[in-house]
N, CA, C and O atoms as CSV, one atom per row, in Angstrom:
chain,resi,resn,atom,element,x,y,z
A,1,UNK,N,N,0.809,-1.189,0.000
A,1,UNK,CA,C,0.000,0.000,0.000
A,1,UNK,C,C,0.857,1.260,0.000
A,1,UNK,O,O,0.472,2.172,-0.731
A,2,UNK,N,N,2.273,1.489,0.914
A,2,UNK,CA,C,3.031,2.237,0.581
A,2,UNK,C,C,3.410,2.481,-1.050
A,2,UNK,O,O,3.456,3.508,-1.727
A,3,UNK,N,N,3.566,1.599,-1.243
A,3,UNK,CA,C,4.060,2.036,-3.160
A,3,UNK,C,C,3.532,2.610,-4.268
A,3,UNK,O,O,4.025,2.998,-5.328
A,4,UNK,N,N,1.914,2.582,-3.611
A,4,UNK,CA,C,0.897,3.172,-4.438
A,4,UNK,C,C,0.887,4.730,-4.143
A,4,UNK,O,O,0.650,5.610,-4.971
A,5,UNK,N,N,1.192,4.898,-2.805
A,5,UNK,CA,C,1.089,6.313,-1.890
A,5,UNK,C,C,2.501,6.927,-2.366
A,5,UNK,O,O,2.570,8.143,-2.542
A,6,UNK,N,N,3.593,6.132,-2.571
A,6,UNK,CA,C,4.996,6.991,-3.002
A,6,UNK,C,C,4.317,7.418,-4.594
A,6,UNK,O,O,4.057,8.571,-4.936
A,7,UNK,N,N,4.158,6.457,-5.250
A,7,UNK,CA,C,3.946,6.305,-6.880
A,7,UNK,C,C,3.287,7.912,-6.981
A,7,UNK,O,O,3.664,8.954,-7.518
A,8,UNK,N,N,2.114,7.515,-6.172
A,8,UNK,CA,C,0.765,8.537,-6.425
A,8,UNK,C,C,1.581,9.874,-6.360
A,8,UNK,O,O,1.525,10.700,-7.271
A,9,UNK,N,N,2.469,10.071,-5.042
A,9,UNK,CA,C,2.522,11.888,-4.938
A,9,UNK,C,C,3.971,11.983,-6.421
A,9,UNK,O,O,4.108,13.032,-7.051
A,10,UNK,N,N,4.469,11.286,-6.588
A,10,UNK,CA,C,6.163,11.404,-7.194
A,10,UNK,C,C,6.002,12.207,-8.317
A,10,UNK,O,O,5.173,11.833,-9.147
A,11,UNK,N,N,6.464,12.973,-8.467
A,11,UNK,CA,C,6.230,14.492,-9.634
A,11,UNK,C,C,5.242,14.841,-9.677
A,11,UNK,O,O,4.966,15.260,-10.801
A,12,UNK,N,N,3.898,14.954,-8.479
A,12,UNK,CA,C,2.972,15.849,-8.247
A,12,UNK,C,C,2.838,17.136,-8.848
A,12,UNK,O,O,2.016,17.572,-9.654
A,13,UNK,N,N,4.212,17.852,-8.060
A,13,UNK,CA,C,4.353,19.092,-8.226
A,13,UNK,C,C,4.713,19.576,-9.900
A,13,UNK,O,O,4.009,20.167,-10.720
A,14,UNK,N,N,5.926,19.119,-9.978
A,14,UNK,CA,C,6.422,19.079,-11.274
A,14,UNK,C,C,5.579,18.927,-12.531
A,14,UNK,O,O,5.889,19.332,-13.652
A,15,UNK,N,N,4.502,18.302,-12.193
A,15,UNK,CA,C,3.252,18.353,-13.300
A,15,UNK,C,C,2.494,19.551,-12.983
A,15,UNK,O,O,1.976,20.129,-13.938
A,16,UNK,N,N,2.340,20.012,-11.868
A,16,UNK,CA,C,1.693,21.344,-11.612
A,16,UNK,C,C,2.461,22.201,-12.385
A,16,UNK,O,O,2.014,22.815,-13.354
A,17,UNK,N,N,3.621,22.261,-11.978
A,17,UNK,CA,C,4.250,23.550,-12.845
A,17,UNK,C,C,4.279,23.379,-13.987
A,17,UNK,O,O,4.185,24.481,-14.527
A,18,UNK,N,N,4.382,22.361,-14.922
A,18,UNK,CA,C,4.080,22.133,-16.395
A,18,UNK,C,C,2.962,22.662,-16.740
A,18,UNK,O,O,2.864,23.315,-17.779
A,19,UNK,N,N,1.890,22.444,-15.865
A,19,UNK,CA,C,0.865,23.002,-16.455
A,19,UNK,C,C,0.366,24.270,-16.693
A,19,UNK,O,O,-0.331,24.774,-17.573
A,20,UNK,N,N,1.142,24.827,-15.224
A,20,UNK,CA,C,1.563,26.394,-15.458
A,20,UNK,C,C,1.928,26.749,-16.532
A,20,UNK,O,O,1.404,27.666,-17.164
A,21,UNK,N,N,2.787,26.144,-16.863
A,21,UNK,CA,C,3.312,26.714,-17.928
A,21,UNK,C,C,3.297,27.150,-19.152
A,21,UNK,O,O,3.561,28.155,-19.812
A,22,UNK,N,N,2.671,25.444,-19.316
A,22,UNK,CA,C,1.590,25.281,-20.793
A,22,UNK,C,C,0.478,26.276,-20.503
A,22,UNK,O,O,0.060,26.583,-21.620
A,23,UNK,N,N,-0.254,26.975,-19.543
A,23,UNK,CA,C,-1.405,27.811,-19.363
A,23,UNK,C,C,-0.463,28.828,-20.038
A,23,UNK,O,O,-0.537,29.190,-21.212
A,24,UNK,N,N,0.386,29.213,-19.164
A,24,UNK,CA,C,0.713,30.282,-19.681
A,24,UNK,C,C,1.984,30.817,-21.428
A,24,UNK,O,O,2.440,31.788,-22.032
A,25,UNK,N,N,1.954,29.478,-21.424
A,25,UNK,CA,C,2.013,29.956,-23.336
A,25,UNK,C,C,1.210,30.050,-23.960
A,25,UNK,O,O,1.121,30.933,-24.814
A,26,UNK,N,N,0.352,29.168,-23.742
A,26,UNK,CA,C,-0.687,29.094,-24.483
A,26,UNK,C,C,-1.746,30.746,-24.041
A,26,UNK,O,O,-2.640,31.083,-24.817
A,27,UNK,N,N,-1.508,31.423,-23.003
A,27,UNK,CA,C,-2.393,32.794,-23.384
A,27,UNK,C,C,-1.350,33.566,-24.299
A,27,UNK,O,O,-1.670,34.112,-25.355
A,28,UNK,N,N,0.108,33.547,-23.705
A,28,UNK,CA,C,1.236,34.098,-24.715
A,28,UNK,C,C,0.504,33.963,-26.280
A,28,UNK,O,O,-0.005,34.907,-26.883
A,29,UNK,N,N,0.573,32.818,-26.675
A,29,UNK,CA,C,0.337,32.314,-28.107
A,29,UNK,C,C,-1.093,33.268,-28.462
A,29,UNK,O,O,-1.481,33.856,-29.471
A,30,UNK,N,N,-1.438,33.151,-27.583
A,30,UNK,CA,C,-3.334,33.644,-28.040
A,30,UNK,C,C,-3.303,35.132,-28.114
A,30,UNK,O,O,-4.075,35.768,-28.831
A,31,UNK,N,N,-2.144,35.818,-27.150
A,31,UNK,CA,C,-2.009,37.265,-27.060
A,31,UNK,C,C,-1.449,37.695,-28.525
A,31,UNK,O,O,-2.068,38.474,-29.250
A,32,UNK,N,N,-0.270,37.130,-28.858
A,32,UNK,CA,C,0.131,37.050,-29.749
A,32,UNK,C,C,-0.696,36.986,-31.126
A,32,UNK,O,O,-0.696,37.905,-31.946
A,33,UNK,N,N,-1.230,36.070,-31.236
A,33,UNK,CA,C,-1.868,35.872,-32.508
A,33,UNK,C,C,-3.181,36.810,-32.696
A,33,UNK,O,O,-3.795,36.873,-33.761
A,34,UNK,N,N,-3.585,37.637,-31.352
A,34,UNK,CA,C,-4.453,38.570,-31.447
A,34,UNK,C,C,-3.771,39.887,-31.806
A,34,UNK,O,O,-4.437,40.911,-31.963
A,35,UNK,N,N,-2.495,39.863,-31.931
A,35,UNK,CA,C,-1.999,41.363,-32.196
A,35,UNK,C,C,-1.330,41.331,-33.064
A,35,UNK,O,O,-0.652,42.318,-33.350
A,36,UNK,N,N,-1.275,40.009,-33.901
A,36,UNK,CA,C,-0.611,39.468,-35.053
A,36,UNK,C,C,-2.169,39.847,-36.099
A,36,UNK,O,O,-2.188,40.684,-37.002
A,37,UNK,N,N,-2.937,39.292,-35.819
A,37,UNK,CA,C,-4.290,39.695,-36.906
A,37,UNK,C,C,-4.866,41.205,-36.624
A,37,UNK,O,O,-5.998,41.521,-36.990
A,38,UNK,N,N,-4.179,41.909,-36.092
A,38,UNK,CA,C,-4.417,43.254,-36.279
A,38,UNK,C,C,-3.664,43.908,-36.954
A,38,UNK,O,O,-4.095,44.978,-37.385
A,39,UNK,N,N,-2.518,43.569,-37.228
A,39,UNK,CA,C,-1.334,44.055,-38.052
A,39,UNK,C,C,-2.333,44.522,-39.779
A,39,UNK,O,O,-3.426,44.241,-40.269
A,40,UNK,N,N,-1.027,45.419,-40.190
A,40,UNK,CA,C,-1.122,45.556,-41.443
A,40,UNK,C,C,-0.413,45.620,-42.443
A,40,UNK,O,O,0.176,46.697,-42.530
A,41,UNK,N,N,-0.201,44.851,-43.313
A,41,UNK,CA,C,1.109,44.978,-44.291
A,41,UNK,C,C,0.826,45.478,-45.606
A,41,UNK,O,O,-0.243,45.156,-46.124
A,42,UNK,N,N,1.814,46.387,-46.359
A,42,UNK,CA,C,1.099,46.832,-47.604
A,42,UNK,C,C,2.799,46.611,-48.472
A,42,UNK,O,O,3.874,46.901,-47.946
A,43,UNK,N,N,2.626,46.046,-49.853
A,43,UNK,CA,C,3.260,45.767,-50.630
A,43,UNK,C,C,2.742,46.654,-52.049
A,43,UNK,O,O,1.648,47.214,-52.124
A,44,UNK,N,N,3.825,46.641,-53.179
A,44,UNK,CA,C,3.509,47.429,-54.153
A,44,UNK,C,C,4.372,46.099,-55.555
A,44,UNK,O,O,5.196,45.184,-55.544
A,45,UNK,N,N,3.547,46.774,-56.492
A,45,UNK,CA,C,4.722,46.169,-58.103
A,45,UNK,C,C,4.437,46.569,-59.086
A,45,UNK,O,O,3.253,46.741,-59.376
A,46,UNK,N,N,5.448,46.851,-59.930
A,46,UNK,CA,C,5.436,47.430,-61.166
A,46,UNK,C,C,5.561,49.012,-60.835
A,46,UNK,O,O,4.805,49.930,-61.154
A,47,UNK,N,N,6.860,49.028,-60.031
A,47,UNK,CA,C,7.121,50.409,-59.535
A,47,UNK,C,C,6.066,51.242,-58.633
A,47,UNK,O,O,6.255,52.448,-58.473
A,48,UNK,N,N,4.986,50.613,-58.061
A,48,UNK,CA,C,3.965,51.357,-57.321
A,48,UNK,C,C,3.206,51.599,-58.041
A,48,UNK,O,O,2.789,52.737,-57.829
A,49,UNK,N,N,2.489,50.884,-59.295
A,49,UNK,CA,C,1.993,51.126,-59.915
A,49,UNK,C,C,0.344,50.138,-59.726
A,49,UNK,O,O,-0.653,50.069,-60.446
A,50,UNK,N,N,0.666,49.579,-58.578
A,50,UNK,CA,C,-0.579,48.220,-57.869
A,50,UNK,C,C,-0.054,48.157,-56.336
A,50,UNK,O,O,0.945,47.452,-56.193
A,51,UNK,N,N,-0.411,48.594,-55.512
A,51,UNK,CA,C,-0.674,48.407,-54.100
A,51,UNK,C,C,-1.419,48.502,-53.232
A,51,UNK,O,O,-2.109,49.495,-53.001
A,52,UNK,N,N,-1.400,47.529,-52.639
A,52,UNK,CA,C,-2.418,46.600,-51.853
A,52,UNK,C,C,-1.971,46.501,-50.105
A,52,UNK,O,O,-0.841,46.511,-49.615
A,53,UNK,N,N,-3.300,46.407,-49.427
A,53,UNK,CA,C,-3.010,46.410,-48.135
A,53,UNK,C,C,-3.782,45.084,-47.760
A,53,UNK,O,O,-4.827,44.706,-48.290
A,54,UNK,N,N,-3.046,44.407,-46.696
A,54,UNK,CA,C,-3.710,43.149,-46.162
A,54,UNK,C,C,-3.540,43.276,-44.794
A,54,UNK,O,O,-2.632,43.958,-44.319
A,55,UNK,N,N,-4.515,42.543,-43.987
A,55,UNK,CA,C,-4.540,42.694,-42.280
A,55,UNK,C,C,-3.757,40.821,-42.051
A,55,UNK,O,O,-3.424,40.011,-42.916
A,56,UNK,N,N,-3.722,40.754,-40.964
A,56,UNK,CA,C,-2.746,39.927,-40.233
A,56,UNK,C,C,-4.012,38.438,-40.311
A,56,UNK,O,O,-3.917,37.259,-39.973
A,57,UNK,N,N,-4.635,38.899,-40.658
A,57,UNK,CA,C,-6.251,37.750,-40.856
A,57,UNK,C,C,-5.766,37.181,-42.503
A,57,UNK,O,O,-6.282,36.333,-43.232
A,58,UNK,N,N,-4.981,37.750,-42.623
A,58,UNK,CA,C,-4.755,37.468,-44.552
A,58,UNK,C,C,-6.046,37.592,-45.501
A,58,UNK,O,O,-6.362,36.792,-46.382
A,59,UNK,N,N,-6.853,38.992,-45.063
A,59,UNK,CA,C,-7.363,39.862,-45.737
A,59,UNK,C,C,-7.209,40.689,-46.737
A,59,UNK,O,O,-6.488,41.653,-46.483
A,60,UNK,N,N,-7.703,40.623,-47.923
A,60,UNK,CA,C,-7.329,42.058,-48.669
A,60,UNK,C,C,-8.204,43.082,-48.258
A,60,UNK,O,O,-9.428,43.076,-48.396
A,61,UNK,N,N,-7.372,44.139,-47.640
A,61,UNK,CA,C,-7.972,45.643,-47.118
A,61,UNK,C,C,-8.310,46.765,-48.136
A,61,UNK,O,O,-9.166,47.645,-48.051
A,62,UNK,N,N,-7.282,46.466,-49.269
A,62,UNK,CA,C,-7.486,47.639,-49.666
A,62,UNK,C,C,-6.362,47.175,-51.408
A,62,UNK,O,O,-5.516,46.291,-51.537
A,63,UNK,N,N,-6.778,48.026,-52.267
A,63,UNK,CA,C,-6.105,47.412,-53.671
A,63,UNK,C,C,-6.398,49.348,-54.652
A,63,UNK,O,O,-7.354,50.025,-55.031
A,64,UNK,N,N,-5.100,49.428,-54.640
A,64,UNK,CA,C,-5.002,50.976,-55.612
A,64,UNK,C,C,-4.364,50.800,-57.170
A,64,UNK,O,O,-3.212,50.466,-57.448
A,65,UNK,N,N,-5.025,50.995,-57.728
A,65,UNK,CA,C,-3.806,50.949,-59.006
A,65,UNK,C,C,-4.229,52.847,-59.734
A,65,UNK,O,O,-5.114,53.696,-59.624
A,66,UNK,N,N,-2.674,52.606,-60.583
A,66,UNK,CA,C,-2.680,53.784,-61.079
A,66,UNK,C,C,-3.056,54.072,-62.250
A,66,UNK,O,O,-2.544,53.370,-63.121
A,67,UNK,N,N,-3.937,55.039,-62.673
A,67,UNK,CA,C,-4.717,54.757,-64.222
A,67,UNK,C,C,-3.641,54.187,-65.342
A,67,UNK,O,O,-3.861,53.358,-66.225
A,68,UNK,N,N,-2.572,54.792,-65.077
A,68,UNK,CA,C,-1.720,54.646,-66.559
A,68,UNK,C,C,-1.171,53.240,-66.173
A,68,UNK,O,O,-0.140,52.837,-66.713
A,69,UNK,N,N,-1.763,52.559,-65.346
A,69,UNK,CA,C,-1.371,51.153,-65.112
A,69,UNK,C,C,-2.584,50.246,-66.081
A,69,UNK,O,O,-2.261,49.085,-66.334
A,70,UNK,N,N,-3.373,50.529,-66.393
A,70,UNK,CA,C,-4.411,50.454,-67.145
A,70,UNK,C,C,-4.786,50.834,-68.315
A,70,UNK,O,O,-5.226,51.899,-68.748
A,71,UNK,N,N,-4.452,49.354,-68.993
A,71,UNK,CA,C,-3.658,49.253,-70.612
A,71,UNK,C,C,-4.811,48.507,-71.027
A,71,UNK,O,O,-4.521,47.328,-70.827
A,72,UNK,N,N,-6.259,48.605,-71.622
A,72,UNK,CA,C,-7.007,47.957,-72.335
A,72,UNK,C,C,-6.366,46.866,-73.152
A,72,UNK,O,O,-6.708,45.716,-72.878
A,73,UNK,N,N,-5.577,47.035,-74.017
A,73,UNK,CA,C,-4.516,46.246,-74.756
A,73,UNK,C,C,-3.901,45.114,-74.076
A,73,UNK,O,O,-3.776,44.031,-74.648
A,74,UNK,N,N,-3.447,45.346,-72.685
A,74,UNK,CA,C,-2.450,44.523,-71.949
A,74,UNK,C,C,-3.271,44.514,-70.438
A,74,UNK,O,O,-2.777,45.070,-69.457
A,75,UNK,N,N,-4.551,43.828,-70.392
A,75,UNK,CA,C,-4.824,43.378,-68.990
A,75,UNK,C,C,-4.532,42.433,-68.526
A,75,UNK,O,O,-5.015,42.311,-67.400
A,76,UNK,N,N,-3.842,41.503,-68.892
A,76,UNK,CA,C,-2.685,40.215,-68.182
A,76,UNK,C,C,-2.030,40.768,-67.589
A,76,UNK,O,O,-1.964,40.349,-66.434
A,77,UNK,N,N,-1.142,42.010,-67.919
A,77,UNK,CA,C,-0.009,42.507,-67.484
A,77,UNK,C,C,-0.313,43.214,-66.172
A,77,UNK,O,O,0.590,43.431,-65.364
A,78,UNK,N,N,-1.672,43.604,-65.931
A,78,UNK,CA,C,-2.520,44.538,-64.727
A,78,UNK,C,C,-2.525,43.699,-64.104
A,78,UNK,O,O,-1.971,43.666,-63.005
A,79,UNK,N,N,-3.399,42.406,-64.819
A,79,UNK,CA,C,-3.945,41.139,-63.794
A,79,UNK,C,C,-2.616,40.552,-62.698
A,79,UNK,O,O,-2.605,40.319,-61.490
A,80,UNK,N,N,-1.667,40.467,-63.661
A,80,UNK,CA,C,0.248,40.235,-63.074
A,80,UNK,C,C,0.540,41.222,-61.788
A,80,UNK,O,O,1.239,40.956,-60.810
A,81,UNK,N,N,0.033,42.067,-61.976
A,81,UNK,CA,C,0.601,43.446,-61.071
A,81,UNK,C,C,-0.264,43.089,-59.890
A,81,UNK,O,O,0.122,43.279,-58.737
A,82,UNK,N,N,-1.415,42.580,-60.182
A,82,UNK,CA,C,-2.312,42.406,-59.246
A,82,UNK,C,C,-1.756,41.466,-58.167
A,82,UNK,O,O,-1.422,41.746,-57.016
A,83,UNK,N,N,-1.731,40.144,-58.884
A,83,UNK,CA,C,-1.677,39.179,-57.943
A,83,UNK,C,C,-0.014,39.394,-57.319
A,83,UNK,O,O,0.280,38.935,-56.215
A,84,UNK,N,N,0.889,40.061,-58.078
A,84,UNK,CA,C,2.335,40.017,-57.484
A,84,UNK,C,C,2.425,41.438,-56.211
A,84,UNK,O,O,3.442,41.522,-55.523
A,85,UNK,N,N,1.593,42.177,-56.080
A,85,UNK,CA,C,1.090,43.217,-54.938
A,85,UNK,C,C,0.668,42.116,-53.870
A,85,UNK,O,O,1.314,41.795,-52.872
A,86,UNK,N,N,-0.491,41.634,-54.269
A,86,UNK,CA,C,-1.208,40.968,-53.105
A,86,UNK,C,C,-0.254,39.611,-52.393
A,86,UNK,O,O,-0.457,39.350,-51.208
A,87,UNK,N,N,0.663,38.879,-53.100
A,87,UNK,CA,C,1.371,37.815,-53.056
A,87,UNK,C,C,2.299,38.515,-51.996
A,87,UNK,O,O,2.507,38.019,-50.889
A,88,UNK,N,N,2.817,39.651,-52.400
A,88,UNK,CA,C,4.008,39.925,-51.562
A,88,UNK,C,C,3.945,40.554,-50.365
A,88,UNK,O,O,4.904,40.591,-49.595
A,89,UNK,N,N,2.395,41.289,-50.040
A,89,UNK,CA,C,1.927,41.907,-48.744
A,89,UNK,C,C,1.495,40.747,-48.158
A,89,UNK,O,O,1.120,40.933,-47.000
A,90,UNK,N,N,1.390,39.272,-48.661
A,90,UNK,CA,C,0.773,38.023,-47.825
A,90,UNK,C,C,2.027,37.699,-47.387
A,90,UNK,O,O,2.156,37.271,-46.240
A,91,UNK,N,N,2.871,37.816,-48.026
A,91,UNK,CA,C,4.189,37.003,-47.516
A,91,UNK,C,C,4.638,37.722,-46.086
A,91,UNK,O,O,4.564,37.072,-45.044
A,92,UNK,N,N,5.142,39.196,-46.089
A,92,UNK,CA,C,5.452,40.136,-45.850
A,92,UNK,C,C,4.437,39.610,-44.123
A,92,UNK,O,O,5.121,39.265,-43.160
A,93,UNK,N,N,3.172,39.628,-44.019
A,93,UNK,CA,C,2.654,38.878,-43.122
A,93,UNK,C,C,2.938,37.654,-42.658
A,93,UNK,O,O,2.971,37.329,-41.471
A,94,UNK,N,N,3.112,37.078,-43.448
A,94,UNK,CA,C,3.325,35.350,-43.065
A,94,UNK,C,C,4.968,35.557,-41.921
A,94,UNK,O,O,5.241,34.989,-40.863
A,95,UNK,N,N,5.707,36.521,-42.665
A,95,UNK,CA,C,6.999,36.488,-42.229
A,95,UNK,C,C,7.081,36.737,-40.976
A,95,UNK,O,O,7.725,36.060,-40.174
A,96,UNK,N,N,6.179,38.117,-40.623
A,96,UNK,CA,C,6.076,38.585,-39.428
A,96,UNK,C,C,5.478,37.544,-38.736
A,96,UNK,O,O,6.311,37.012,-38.002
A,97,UNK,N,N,4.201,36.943,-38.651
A,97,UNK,CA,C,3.430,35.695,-37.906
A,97,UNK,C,C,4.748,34.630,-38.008
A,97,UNK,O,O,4.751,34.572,-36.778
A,98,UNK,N,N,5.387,34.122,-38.222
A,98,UNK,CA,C,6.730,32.811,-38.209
A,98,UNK,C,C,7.833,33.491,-37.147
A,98,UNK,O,O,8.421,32.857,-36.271
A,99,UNK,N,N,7.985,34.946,-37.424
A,99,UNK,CA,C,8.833,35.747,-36.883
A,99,UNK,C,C,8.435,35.431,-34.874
A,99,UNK,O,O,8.942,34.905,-33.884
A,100,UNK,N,N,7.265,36.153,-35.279
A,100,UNK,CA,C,6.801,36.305,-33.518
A,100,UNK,C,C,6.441,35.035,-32.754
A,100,UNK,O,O,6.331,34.960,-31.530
A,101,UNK,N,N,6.219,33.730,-33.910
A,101,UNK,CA,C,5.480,32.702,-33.062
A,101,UNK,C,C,6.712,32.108,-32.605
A,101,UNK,O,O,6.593,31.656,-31.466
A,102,UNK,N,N,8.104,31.924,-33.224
A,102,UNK,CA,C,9.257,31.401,-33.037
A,102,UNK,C,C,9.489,31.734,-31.904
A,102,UNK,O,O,9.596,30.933,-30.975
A,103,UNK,N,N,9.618,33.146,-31.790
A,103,UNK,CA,C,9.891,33.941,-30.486
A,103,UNK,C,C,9.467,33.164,-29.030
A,103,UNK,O,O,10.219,32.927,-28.085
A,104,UNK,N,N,8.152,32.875,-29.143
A,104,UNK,CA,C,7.762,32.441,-28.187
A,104,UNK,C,C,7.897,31.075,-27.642
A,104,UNK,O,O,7.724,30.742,-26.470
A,105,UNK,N,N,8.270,30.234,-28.763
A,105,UNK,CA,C,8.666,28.608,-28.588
A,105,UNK,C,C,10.297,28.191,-27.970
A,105,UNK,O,O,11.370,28.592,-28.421
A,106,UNK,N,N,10.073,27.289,-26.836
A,106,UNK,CA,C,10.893,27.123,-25.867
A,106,UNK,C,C,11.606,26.371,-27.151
A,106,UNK,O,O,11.010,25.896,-28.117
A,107,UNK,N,N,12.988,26.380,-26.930
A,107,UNK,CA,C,14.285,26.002,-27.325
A,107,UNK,C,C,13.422,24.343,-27.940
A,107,UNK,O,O,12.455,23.779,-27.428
A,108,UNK,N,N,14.171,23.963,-29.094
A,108,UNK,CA,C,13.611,22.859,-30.245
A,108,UNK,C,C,12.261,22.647,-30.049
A,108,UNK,O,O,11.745,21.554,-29.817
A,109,UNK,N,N,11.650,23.800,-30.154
A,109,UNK,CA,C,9.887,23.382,-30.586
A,109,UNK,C,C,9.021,24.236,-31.842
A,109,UNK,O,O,7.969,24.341,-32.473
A,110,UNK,N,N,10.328,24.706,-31.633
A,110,UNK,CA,C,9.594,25.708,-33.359
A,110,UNK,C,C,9.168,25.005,-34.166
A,110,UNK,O,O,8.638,25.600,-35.105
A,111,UNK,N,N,9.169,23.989,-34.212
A,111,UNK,CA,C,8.554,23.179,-35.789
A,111,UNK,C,C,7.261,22.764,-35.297
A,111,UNK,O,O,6.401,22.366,-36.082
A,112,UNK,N,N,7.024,22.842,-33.800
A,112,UNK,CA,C,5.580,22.658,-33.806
A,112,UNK,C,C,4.953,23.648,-33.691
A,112,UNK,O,O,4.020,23.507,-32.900
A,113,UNK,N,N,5.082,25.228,-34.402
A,113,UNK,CA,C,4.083,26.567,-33.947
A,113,UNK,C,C,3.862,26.538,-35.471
A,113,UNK,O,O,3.117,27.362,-36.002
């Protein structure tokens, strides 16, 4: 009956504080990723001739182009400008979100955030 009573208390504590811990990354993580989707990133191409704003939600906010970017003749080349604006303000986000979540991951666990 003793062995059940040693077994039972033996890293009691030590699981308490794990769990601390894990509580408290896990609001870290949640704080984080709430001030990560408020962000805003804005990218441009074709010399500023298409730029676009996206929120941290990987939203498009907002999309400007400049008339003389707007070639009846050549709307592939607009359509191009388009998606290479919006591609690079997603990235530009993604980088920052990889950036901050790393931050927060205890020594060899980054590959799981």
């Amino acid at each position: 009956m003793s062995k059940g009573r040693s077994f039972g208390g033996m890293g009691g504590g030590n699981m308490q504080q794990l769990m601390r811990q894990a509580q408290k990354m896990q609001e870290q993580l949640a704080k984080t990723e709430e001030e990560l989707n408020q962000k805003e990133y804005e990218a441009a191409s074709g010399g500023g001739m298409v730029t676009c704003r996206v929120s941290g939600k990987r939203e498009l906010l907002s999309l400007e182009i400049k008339p003389e970017a707007v070639d009846p003749e050549d709307v592939e080349m607009l359509q191009d400008l388009v998606v290479a604006a919006v591609n690079a303000a997603l990235r530009l986000g993604e980088e920052s979100r990889e950036k901050a979540m790393s931050a927060l991951a205890p020594g060899g666990m980054g590959g799981f955030i």
